[in-house]
TIRO-940961 format. One record per atom (N, C-alpha, C): residue number from 1; atom name; y, x, z. Coordinates in nm, 4 decimals, m for minus. Last residue first. Layout:
<recs>
   nr  atom         y         x         z
  NUM    CA         Y         X         Z
...
</recs>
This chain:
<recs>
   nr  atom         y         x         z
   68     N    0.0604   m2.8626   m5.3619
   68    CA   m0.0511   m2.9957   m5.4091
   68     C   m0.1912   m2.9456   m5.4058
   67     N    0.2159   m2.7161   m5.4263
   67    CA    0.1141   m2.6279   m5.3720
   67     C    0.0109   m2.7496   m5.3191
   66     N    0.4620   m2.5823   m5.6770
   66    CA    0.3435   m2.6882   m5.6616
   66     C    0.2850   m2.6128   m5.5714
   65     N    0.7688   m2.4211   m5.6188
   65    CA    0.6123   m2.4046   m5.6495
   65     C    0.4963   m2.4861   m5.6006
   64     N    1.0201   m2.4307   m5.4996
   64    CA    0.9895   m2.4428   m5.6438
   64     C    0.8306   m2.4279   m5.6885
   63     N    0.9365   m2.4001   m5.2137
   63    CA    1.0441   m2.2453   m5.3324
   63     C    1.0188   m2.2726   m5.4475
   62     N    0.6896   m2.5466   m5.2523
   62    CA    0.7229   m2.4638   m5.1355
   62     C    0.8097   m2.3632   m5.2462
   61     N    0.6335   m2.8928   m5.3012
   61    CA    0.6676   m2.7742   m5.3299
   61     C    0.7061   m2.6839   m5.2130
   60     N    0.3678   m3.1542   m5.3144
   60    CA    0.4525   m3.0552   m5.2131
   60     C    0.4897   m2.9689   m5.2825
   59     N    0.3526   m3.5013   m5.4169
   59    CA    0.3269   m3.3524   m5.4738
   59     C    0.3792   m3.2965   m5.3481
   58     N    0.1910   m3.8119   m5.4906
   58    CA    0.3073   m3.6941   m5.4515
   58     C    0.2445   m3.5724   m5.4929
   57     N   m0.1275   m3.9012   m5.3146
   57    CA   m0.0494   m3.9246   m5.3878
   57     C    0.0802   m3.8015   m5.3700
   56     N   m0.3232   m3.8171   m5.1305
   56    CA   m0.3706   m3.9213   m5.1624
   56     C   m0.2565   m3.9124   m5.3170
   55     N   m0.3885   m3.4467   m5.0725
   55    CA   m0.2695   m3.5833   m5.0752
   55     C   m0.3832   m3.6829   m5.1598
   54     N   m0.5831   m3.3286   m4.7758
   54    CA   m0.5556   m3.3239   m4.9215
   54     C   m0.4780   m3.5013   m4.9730
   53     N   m0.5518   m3.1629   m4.5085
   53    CA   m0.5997   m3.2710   m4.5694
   53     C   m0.5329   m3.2901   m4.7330
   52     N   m0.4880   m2.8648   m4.5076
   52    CA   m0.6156   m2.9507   m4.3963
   52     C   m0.6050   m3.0418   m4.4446
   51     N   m0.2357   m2.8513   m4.6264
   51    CA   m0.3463   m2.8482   m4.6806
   51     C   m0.4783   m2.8115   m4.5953
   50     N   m0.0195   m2.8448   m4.3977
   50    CA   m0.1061   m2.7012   m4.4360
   50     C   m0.1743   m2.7250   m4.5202
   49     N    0.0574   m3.0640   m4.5492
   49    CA    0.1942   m2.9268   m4.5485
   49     C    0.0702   m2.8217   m4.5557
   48     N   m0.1217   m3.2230   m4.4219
   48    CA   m0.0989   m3.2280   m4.5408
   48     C    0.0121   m3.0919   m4.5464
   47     N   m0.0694   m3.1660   m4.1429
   47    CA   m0.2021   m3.1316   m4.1699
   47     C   m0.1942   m3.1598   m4.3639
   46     N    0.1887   m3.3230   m4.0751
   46    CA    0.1628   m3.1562   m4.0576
   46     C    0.0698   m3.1221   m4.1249
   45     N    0.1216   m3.5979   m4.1569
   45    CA    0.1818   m3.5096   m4.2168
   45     C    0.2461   m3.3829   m4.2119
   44     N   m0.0557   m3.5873   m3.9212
   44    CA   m0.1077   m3.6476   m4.0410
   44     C   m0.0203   m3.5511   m4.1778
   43     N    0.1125   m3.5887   m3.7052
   43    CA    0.0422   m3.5439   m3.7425
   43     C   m0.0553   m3.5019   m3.8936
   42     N    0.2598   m3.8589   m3.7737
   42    CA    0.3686   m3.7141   m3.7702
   42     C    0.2526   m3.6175   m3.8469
   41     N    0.1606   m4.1493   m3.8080
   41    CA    0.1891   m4.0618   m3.9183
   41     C    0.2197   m3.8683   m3.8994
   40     N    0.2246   m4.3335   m3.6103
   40    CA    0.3156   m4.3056   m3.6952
   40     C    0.2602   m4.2101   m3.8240
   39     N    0.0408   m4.2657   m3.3976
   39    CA   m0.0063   m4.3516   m3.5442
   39     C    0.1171   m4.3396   m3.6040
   38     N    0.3258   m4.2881   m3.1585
   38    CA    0.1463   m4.2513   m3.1431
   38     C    0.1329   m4.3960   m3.2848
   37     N    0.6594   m4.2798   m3.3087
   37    CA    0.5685   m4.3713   m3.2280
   37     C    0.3814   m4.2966   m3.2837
   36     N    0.8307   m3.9984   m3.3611
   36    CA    0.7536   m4.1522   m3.4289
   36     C    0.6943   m4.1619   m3.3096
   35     N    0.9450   m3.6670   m3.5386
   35    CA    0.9239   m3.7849   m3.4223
   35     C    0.9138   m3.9671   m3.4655
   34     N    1.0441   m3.3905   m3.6339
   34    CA    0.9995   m3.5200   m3.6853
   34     C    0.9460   m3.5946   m3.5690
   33     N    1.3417   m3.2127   m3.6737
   33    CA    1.2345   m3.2208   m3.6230
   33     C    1.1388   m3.3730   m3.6468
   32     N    1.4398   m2.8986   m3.8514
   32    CA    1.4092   m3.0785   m3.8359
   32     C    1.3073   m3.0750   m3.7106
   31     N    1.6666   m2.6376   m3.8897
   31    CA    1.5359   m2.6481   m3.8278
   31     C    1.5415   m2.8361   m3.7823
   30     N    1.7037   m2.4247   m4.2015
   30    CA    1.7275   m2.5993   m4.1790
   30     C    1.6279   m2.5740   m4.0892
   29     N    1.6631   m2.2098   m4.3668
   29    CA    1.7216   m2.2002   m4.2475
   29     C    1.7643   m2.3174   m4.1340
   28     N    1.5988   m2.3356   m4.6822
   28    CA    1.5898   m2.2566   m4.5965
   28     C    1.7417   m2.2004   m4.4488
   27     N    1.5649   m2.7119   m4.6569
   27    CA    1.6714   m2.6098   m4.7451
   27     C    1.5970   m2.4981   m4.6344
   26     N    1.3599   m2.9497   m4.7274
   26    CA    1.4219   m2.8907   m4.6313
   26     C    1.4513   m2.7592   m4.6866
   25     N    1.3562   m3.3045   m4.7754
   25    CA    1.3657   m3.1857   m4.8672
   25     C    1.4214   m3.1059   m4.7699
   24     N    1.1126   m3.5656   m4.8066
   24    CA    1.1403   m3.4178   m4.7359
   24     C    1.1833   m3.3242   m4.7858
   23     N    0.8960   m3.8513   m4.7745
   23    CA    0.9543   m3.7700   m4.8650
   23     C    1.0798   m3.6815   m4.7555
   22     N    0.6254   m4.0872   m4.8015
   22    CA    0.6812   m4.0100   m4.7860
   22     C    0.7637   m3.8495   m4.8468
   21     N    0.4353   m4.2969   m4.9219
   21    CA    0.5451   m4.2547   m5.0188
   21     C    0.6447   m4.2101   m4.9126
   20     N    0.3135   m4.3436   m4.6326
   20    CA    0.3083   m4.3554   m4.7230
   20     C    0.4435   m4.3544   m4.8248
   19     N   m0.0035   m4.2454   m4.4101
   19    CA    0.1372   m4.2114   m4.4364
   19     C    0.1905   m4.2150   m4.5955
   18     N   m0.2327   m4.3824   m4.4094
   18    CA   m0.1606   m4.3502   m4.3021
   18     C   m0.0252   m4.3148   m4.3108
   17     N   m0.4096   m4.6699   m4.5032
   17    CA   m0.2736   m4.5525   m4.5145
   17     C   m0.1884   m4.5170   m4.4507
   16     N   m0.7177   m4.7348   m4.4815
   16    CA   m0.6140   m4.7121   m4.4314
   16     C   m0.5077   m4.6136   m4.4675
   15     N   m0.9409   m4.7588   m4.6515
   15    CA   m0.8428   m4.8979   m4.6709
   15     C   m0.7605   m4.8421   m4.5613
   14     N   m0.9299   m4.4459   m4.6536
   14    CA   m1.0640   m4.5517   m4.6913
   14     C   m0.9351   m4.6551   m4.7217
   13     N   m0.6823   m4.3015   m4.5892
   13    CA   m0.8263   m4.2684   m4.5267
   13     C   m0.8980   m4.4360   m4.5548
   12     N   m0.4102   m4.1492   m4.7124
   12    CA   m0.4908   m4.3078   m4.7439
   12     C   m0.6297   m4.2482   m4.6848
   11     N   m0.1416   m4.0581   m4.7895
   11    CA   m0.2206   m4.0488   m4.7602
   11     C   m0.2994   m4.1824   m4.7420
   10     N    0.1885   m3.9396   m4.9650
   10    CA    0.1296   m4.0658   m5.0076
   10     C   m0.0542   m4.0025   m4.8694
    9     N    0.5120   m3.8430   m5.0614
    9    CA    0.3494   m3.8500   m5.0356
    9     C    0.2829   m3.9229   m4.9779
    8     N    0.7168   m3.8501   m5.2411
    8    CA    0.6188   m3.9564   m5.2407
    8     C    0.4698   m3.9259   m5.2166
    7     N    0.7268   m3.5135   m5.1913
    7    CA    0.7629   m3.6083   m5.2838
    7     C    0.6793   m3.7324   m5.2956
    6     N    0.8572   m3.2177   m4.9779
    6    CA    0.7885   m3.3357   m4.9872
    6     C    0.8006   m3.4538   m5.1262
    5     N    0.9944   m2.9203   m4.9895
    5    CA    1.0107   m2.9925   m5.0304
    5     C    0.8550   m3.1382   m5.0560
    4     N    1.1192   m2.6037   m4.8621
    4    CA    1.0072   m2.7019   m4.8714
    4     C    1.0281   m2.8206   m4.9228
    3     N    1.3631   m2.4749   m4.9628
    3    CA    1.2153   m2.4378   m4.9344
    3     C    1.1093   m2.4945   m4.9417
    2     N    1.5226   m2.5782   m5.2718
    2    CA    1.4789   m2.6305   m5.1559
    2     C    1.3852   m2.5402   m5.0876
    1     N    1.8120   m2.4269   m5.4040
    1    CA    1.6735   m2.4683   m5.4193
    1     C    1.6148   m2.4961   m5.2805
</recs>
């Protein structure tokens, strides 16, 4: 089972989308790292994981458990 897990997520600030039908399945003990070009998105999709911003689209699981 996955720890964390991303599913077509999706963000959108007015007519801008910042990060879109993104997706992430990270097993426990897995260390990623995420990297992009300044506006890529990275940030954006730290602050969705904590729920500081709320999904446009998708879902997040954490151990099998919606936390959308």
């Amino acid at each position: 089972m996955s720890l964390l897990k991303l599913e077509q997520v999706t963000k959108r600030f007015g007519g801008l989308t910042a990060v879109s039908d993104f997706n992430l399945d990270l097993q426990e003990g897995e260390l990623v790292g995420l990297i992009g070009p300044n506006g890529a998105g990275k940030t954006t999709v730290f602050n969705l994981i904590t729920n500081t911003y709320y999904l446009s689209e998708g879902k997040i699981l954490f151990e099998g458990k919606d936390i959308t």
